[in-house]
Structure formats: C-alpha cells, structure tokens
N, CA, C and O atoms as a GROMACS GRO file, in nm:
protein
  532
    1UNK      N    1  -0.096  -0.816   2.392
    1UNK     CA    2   0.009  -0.882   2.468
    1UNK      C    3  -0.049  -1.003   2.540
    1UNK      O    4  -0.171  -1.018   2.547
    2UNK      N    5   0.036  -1.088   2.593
    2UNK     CA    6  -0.023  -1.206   2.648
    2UNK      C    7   0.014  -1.161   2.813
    2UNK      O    8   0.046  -1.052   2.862
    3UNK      N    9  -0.013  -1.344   2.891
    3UNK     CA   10  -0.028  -1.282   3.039
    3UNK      C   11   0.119  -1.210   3.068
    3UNK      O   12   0.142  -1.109   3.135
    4UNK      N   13   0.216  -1.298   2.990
    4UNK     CA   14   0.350  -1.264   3.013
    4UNK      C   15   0.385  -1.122   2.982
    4UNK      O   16   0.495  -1.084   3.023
    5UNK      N   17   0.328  -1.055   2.931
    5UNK     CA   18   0.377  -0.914   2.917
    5UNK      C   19   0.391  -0.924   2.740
    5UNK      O   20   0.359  -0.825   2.674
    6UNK      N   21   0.425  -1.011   2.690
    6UNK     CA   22   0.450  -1.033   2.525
    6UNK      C   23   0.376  -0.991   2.411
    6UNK      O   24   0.268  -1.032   2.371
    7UNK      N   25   0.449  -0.907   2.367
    7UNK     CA   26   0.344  -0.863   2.196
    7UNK      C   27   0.355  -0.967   2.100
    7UNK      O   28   0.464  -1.005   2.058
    8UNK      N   29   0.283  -0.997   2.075
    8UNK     CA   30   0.213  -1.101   1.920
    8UNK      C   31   0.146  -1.153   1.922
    8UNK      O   32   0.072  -1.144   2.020
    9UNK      N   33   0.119  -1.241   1.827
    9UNK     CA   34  -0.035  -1.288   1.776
    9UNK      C   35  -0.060  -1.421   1.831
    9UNK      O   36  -0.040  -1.527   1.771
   10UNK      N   37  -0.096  -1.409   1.924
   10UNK     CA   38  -0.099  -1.538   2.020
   10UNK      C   39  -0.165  -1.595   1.945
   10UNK      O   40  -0.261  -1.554   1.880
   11UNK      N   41  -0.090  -1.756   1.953
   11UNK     CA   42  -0.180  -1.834   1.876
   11UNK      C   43  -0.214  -1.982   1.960
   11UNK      O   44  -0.296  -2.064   1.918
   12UNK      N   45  -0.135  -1.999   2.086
   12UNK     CA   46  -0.183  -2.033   2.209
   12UNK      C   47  -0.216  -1.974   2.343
   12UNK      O   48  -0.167  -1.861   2.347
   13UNK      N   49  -0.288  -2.006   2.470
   13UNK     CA   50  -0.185  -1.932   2.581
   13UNK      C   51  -0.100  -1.939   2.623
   13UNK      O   52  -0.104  -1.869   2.724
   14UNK      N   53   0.008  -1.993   2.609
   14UNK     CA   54   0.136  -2.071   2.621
   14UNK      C   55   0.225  -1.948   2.509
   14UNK      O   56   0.296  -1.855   2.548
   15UNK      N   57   0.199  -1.976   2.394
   15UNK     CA   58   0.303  -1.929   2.307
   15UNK      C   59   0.256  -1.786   2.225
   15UNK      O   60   0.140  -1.763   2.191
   16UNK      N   61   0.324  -1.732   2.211
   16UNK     CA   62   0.297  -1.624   2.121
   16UNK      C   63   0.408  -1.601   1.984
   16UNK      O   64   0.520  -1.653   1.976
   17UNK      N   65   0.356  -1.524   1.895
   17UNK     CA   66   0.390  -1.527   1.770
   17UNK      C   67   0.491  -1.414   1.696
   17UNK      O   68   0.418  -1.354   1.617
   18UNK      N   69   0.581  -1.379   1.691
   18UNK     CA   70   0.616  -1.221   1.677
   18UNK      C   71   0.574  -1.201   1.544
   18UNK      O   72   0.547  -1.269   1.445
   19UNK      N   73   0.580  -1.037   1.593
   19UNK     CA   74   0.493  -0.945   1.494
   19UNK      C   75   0.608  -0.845   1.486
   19UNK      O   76   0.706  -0.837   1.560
   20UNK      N   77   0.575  -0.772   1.383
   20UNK     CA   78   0.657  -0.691   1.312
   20UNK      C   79   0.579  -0.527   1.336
   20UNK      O   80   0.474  -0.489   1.286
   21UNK      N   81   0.666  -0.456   1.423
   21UNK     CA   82   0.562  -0.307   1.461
   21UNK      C   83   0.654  -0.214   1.368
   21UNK      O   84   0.776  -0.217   1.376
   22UNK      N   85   0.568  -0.113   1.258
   22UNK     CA   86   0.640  -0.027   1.158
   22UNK      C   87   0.560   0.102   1.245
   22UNK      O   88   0.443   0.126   1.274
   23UNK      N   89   0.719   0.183   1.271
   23UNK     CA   90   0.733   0.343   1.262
   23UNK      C   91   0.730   0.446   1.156
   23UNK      O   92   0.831   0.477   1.092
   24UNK      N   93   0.616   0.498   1.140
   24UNK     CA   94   0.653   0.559   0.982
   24UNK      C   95   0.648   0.686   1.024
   24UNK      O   96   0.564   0.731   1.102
   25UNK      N   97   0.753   0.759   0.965
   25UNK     CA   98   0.770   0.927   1.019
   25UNK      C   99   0.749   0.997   0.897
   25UNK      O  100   0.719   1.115   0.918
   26UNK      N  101   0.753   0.968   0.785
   26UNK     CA  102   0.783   1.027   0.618
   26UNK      C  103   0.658   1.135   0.655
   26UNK      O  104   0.569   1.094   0.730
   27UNK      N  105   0.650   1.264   0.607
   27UNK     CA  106   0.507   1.352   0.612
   27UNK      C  107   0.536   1.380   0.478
   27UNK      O  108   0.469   1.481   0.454
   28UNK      N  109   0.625   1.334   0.335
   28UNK     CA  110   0.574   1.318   0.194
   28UNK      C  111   0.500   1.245   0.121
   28UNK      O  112   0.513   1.123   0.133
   29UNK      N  113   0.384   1.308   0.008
   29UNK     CA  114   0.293   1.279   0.035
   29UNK      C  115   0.324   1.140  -0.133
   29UNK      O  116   0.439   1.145  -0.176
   30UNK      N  117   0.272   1.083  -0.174
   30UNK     CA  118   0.338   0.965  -0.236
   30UNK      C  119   0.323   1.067  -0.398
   30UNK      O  120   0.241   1.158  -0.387
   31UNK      N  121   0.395   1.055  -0.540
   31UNK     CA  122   0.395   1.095  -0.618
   31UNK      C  123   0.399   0.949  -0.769
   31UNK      O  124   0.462   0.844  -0.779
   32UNK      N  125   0.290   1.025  -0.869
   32UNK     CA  126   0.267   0.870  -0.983
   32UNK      C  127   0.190   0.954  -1.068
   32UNK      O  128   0.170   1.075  -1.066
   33UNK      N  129   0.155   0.873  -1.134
   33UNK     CA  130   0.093   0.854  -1.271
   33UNK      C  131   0.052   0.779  -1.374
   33UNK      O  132   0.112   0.678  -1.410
   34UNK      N  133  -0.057   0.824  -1.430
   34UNK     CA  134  -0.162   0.753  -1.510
   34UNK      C  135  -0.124   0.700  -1.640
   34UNK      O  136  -0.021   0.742  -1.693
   35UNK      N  137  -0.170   0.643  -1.677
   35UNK     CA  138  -0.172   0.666  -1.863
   35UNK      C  139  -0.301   0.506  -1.920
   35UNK      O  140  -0.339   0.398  -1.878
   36UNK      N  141  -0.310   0.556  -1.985
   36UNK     CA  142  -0.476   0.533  -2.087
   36UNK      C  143  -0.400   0.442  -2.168
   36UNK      O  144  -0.317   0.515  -2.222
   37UNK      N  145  -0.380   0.320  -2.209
   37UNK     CA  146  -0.347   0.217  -2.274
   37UNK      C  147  -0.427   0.205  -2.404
   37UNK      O  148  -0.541   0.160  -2.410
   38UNK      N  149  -0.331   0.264  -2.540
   38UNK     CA  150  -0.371   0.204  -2.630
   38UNK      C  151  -0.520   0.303  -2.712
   38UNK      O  152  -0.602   0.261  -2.794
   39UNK      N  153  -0.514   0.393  -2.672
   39UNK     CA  154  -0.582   0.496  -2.710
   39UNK      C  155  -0.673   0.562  -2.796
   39UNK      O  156  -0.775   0.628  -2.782
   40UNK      N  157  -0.584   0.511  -2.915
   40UNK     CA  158  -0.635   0.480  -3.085
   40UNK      C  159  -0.700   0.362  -3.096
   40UNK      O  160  -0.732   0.340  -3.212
   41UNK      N  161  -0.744   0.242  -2.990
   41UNK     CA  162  -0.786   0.147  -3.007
   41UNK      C  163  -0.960   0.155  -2.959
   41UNK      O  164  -1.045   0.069  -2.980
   42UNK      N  165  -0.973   0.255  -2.906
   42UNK     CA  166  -1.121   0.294  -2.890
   42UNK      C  167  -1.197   0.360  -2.947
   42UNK      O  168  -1.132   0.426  -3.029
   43UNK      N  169  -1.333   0.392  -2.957
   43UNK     CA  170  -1.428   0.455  -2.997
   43UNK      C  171  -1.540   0.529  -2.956
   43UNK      O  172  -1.592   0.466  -2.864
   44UNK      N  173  -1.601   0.630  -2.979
   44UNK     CA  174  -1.704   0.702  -2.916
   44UNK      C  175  -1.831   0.571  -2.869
   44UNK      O  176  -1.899   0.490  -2.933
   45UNK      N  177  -1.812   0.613  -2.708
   45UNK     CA  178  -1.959   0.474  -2.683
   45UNK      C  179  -1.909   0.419  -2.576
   45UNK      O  180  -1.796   0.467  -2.567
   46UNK      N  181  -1.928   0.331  -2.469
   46UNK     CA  182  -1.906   0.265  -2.395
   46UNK      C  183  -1.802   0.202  -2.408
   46UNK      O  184  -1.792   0.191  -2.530
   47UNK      N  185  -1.710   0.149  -2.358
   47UNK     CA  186  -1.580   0.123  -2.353
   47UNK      C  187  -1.477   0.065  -2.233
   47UNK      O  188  -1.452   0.116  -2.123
   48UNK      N  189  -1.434  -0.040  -2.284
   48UNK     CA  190  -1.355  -0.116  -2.094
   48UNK      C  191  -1.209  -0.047  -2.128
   48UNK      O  192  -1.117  -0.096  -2.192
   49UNK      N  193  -1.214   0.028  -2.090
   49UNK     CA  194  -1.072   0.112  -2.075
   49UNK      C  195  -0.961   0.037  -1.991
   49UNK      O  196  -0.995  -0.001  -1.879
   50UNK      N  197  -0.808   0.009  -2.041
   50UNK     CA  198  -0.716  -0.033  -2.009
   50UNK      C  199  -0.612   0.073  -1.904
   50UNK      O  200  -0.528   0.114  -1.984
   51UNK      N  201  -0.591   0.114  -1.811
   51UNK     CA  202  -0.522   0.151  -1.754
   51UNK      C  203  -0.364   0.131  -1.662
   51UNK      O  204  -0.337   0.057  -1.568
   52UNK      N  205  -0.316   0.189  -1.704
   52UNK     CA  206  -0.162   0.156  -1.605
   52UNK      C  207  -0.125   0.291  -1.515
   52UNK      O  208  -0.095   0.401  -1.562
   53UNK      N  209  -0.135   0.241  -1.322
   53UNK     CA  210  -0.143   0.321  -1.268
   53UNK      C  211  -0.016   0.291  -1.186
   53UNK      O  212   0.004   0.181  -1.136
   54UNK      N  213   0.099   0.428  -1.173
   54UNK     CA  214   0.236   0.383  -1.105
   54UNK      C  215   0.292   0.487  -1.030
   54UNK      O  216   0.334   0.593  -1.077
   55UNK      N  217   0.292   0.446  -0.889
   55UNK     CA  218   0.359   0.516  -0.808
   55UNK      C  219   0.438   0.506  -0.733
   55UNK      O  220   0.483   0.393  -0.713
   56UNK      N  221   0.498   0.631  -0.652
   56UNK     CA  222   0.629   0.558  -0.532
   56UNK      C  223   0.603   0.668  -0.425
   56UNK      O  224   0.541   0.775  -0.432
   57UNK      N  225   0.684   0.594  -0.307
   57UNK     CA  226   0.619   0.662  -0.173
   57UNK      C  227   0.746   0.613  -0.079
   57UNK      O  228   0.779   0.497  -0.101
   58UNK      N  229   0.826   0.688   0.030
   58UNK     CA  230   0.951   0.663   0.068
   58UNK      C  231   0.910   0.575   0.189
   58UNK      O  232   0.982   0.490   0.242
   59UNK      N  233   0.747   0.620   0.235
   59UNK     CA  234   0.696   0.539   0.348
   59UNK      C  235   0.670   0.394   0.300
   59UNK      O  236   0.747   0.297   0.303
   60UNK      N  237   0.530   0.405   0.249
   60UNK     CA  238   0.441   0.284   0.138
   60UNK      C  239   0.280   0.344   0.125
   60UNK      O  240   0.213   0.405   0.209
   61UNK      N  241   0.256   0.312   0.022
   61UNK     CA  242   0.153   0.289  -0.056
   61UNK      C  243   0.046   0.240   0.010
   61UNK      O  244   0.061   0.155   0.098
   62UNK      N  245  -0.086   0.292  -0.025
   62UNK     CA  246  -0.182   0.189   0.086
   62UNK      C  247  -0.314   0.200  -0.020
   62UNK      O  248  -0.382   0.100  -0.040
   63UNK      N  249  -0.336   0.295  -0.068
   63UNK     CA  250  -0.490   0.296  -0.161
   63UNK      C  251  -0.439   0.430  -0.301
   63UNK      O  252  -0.364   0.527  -0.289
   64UNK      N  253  -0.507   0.387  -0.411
   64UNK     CA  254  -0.548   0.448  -0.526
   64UNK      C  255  -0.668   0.495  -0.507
   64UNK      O  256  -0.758   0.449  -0.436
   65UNK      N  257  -0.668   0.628  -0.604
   65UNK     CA  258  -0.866   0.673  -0.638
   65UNK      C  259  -0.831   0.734  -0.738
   65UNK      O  260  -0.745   0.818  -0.762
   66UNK      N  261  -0.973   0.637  -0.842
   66UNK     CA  262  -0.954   0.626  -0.945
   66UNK      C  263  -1.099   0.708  -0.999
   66UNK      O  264  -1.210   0.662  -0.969
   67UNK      N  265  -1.087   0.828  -1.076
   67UNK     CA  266  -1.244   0.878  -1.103
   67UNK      C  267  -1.220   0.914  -1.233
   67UNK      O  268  -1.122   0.900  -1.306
   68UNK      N  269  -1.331   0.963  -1.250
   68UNK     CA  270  -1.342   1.089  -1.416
   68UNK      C  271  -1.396   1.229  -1.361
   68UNK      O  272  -1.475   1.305  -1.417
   69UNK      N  273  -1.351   1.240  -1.268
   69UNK     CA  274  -1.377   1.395  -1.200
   69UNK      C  275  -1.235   1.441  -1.114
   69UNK      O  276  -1.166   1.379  -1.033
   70UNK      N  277  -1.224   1.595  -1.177
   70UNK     CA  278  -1.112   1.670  -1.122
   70UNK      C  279  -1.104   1.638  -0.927
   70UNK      O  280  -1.026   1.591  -0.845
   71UNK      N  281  -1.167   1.667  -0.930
   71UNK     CA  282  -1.218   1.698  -0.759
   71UNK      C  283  -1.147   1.617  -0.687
   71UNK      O  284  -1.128   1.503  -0.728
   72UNK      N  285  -1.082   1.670  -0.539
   72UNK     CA  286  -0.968   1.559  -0.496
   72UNK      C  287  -1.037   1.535  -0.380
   72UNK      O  288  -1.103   1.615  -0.313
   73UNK      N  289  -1.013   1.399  -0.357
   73UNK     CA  290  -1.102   1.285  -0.266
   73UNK      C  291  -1.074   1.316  -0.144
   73UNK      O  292  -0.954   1.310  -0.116
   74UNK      N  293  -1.134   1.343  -0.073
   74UNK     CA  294  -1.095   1.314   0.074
   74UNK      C  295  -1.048   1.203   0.131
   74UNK      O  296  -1.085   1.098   0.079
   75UNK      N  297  -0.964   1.196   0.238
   75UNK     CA  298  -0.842   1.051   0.255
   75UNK      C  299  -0.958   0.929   0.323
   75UNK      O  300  -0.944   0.808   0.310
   76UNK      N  301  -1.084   1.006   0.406
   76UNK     CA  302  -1.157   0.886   0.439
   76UNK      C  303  -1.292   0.792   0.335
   76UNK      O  304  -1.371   0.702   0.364
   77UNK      N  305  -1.263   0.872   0.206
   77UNK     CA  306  -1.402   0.842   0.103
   77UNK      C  307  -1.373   0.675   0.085
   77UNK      O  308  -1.269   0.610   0.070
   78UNK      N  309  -1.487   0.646   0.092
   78UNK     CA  310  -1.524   0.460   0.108
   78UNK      C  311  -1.503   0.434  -0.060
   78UNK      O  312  -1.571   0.344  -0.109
   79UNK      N  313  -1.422   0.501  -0.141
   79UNK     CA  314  -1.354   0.482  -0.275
   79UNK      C  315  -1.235   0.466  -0.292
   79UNK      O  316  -1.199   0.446  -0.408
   80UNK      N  317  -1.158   0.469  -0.213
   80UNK     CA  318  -0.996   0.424  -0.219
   80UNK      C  319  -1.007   0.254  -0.207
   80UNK      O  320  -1.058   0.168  -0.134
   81UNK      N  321  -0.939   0.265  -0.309
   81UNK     CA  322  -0.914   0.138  -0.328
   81UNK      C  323  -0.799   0.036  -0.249
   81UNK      O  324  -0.690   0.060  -0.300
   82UNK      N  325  -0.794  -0.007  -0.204
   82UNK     CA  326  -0.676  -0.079  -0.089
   82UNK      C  327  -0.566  -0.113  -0.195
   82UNK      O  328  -0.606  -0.123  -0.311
   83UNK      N  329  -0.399  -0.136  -0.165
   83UNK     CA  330  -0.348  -0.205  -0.249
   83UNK      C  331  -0.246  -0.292  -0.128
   83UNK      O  332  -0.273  -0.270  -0.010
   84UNK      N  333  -0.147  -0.373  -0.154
   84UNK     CA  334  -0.064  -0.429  -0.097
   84UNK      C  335  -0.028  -0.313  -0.073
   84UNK      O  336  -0.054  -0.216  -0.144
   85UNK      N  337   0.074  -0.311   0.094
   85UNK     CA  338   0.150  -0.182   0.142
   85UNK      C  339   0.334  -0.206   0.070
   85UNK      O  340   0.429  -0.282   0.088
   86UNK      N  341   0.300  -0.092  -0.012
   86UNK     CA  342   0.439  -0.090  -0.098
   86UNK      C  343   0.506   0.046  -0.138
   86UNK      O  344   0.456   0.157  -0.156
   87UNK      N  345   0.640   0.000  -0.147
   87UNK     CA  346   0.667   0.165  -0.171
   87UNK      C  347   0.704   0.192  -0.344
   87UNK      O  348   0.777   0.287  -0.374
   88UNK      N  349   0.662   0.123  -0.426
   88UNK     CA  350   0.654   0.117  -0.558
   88UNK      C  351   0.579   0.030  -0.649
   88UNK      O  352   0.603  -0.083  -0.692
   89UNK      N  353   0.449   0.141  -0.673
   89UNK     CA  354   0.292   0.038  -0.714
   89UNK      C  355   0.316   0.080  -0.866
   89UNK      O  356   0.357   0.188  -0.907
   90UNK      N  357   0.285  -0.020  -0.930
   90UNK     CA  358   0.254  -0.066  -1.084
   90UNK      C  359   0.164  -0.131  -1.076
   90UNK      O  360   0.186  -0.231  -1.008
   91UNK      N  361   0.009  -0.119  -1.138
   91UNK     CA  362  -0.069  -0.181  -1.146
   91UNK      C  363  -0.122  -0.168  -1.285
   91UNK      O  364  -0.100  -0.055  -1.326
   92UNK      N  365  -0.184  -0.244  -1.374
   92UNK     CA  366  -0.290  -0.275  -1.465
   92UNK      C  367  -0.447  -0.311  -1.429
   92UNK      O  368  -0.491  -0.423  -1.403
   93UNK      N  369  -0.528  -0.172  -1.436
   93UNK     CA  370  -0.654  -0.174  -1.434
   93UNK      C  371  -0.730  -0.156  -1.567
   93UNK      O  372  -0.683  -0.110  -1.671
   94UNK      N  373  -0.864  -0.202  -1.544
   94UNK     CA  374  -0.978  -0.176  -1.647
   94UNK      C  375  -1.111  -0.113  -1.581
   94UNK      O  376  -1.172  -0.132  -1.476
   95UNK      N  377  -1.125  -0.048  -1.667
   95UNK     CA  378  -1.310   0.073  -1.575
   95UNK      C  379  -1.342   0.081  -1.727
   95UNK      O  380  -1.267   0.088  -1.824
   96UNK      N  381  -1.486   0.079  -1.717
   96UNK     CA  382  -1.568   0.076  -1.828
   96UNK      C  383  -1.656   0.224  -1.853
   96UNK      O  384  -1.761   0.220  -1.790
   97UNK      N  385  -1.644   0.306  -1.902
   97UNK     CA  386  -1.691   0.373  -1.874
   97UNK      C  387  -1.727   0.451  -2.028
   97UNK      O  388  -1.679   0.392  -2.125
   98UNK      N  389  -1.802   0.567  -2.056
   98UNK     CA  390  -1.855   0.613  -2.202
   98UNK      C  391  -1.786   0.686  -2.230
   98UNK      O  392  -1.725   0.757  -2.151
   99UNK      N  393  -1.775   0.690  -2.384
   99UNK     CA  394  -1.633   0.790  -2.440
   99UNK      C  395  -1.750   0.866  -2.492
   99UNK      O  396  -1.836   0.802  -2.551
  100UNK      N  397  -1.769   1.047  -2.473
  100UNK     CA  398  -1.818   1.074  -2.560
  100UNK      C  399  -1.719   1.148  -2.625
  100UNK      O  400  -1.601   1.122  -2.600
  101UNK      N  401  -1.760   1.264  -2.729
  101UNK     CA  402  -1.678   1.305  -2.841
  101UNK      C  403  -1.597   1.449  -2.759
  101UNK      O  404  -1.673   1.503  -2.679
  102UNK      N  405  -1.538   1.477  -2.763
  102UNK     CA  406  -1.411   1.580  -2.694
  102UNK      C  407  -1.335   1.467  -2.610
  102UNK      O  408  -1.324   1.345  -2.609
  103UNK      N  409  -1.285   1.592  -2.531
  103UNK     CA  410  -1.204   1.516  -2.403
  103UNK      C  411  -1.224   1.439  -2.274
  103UNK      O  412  -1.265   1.499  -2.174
  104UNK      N  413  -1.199   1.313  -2.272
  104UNK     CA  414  -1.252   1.214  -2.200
  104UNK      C  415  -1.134   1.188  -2.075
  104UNK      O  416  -1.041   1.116  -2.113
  105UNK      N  417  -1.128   1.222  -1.970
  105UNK     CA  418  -1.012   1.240  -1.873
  105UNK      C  419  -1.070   1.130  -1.753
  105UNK      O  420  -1.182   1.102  -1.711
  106UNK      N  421  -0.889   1.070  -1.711
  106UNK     CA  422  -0.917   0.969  -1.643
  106UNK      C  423  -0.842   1.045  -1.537
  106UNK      O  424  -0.743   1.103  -1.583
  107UNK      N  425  -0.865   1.063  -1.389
  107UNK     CA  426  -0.797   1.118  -1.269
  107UNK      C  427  -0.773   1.019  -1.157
  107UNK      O  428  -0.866   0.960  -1.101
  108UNK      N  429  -0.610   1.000  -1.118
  108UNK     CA  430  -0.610   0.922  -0.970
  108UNK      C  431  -0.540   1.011  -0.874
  108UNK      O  432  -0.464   1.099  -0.915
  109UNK      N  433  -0.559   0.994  -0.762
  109UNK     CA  434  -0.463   0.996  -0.667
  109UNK      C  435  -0.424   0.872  -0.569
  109UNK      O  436  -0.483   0.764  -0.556
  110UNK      N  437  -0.320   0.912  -0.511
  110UNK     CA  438  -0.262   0.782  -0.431
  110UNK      C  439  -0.207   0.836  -0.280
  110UNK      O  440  -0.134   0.934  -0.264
  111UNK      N  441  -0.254   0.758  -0.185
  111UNK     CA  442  -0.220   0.783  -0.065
  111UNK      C  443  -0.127   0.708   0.005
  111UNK      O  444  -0.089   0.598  -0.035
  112UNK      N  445  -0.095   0.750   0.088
  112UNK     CA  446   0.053   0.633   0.211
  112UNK      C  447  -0.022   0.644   0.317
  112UNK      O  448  -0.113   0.720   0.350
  113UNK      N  449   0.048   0.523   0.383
  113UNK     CA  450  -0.002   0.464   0.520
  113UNK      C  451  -0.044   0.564   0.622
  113UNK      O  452  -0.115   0.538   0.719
  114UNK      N  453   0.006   0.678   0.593
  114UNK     CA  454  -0.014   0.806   0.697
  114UNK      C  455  -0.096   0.903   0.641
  114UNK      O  456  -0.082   1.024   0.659
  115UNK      N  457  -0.181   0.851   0.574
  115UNK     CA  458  -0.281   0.959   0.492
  115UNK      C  459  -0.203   1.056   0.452
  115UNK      O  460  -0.238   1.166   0.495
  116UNK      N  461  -0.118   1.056   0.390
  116UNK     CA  462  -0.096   1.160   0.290
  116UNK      C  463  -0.133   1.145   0.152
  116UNK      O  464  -0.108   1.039   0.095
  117UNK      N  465  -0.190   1.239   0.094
  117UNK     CA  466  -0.249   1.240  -0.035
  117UNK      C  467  -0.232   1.290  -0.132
  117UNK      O  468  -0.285   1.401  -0.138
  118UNK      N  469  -0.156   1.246  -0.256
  118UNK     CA  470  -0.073   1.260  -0.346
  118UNK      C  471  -0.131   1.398  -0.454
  118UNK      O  472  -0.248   1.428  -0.432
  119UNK      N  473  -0.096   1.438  -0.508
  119UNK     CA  474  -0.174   1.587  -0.603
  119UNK      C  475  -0.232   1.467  -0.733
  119UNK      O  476  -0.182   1.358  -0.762
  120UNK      N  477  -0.348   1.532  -0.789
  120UNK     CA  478  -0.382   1.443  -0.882
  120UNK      C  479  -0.296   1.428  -1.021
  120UNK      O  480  -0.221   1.512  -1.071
  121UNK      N  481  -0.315   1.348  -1.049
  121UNK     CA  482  -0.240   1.277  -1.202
  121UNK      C  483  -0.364   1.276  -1.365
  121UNK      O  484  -0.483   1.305  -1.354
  122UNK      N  485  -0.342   1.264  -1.409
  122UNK     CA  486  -0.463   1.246  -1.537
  122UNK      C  487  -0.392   1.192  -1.674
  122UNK      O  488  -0.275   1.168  -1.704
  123UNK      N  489  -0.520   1.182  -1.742
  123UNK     CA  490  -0.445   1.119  -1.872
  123UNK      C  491  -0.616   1.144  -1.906
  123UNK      O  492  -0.713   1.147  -1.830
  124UNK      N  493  -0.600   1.161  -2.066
  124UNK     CA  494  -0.717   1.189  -2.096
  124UNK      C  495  -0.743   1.103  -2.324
  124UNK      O  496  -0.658   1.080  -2.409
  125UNK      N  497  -0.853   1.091  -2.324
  125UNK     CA  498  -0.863   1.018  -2.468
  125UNK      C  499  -0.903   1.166  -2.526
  125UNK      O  500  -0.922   1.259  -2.448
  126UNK      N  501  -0.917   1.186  -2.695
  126UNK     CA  502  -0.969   1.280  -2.729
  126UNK      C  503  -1.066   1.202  -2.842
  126UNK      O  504  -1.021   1.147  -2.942
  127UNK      N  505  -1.174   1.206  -2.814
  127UNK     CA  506  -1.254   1.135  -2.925
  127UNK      C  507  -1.346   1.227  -3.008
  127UNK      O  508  -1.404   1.332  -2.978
  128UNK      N  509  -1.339   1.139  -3.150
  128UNK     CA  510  -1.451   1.187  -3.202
  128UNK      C  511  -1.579   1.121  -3.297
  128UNK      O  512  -1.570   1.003  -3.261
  129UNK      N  513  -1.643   1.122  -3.352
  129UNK     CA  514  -1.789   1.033  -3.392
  129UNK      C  515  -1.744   0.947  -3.432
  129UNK      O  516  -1.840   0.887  -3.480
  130UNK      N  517  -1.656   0.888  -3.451
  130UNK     CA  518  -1.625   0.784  -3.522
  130UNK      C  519  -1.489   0.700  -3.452
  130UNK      O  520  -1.477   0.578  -3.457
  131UNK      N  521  -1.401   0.782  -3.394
  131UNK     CA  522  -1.284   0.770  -3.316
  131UNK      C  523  -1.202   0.828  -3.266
  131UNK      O  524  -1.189   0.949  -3.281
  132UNK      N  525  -1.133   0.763  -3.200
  132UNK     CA  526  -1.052   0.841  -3.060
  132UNK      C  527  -0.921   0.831  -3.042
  132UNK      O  528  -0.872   0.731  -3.095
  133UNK      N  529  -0.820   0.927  -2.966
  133UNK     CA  530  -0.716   0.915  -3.045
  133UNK      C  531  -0.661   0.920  -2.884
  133UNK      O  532  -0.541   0.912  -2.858
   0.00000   0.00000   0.00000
C-alpha cells in the first residue's frame, strides 16, 4: 500500500497502479491428460518425443510434472514446471528420452494455484528391436 492507505503497484509516490486481488476457494484438485504424438513414428534408442499435455481446473492451472516414473510428486518438488495461470491448458511438448524394447510410459500431473494435485495421467509407447508402436 502507499502512504495513502492504497493497494497497487506504485509506480510513483504520488500515484499508484491498481491491481487485481484473486480469491480462490475451489479445494478440486485440476483433472487432464497425456498422449504420446505419433507413436509408430519412433524407434528403439534415443528419441525427442512429441507430447500433448491438456487440462482443466475450475480455479486455474499453475504447473505440470512431467516424468517416466509412476511416483507422485510432491506439490513443492523444484520440477513443476510453471505455466500461464489458466483454467484450460493445452500444451505441445518435446523430452528426449530412450525407448527401450517393452513398455515405455510417459506420467504427468497438474496442479492449481492452491496446490492441489491432480491424480496421475500416462500414455505409454510399446516398442520393439526394430519399432514401436
């Protein structure tokens, strides 16, 4: 606040700026899903994997986590990824990572502004010595 008693982003001492204060009450936790782009287009071996990750949240959206392990992230792990605060994320990612031969599983979850943390999602390749489906 300024001397006047005023909330915003002062950008003199004289004047101040309004700001926009969000109440978020929602305690649901955001719900989405994965999917592996193009599937049949890869092969056993290293690989820049195409991803499309999409969710919705009645509050908004604040970070993705994106792994190849079941295991669900804790809301403070320095691996969430930030996104614009939204209440309906569509994104196109790429992670590079090794295909070997069985099942190759990609896992996210997605959180809202109030740390709530979504149940995990997956999508997985099935490869084999030669290719992957």
């Amino acid at each position: 606040d300024n001397f006047y008693g005023q909330l915003g982003n002062e950008n003199t001492n004289a004047q101040t700026e309004p700001v926009t204060v969000k109440n978020y009450t929602d305690g649901d936790a955001p719900t989405g899903s994965i999917s592996i782009i193009n599937k049949s287009s890869y092969s056993s071996g290293y690989e820049n994997v195409a991803l499309t990750l999409t969710a919705t949240d009645s509050t908004a959206l604040a970070a993705y986590y994106l792994s190849t392990s079941s295991s669900t992230p804790s809301a403070t792990s320095s691996s969430w990824t930030d996104v614009t605060e939204t209440t309906s994320l569509s994104l196109s990612v790429s992670k590079s990572r090794y295909f070997s031969s069985g099942n190759n599983y990609y896992y996210v979850w997605y959180k809202d502004v109030l740390g709530n943390i979504s149940q995990g999602y997956f999508d997985s390749v099935y490869c084999t010595t030669s290719s992957c489906y």
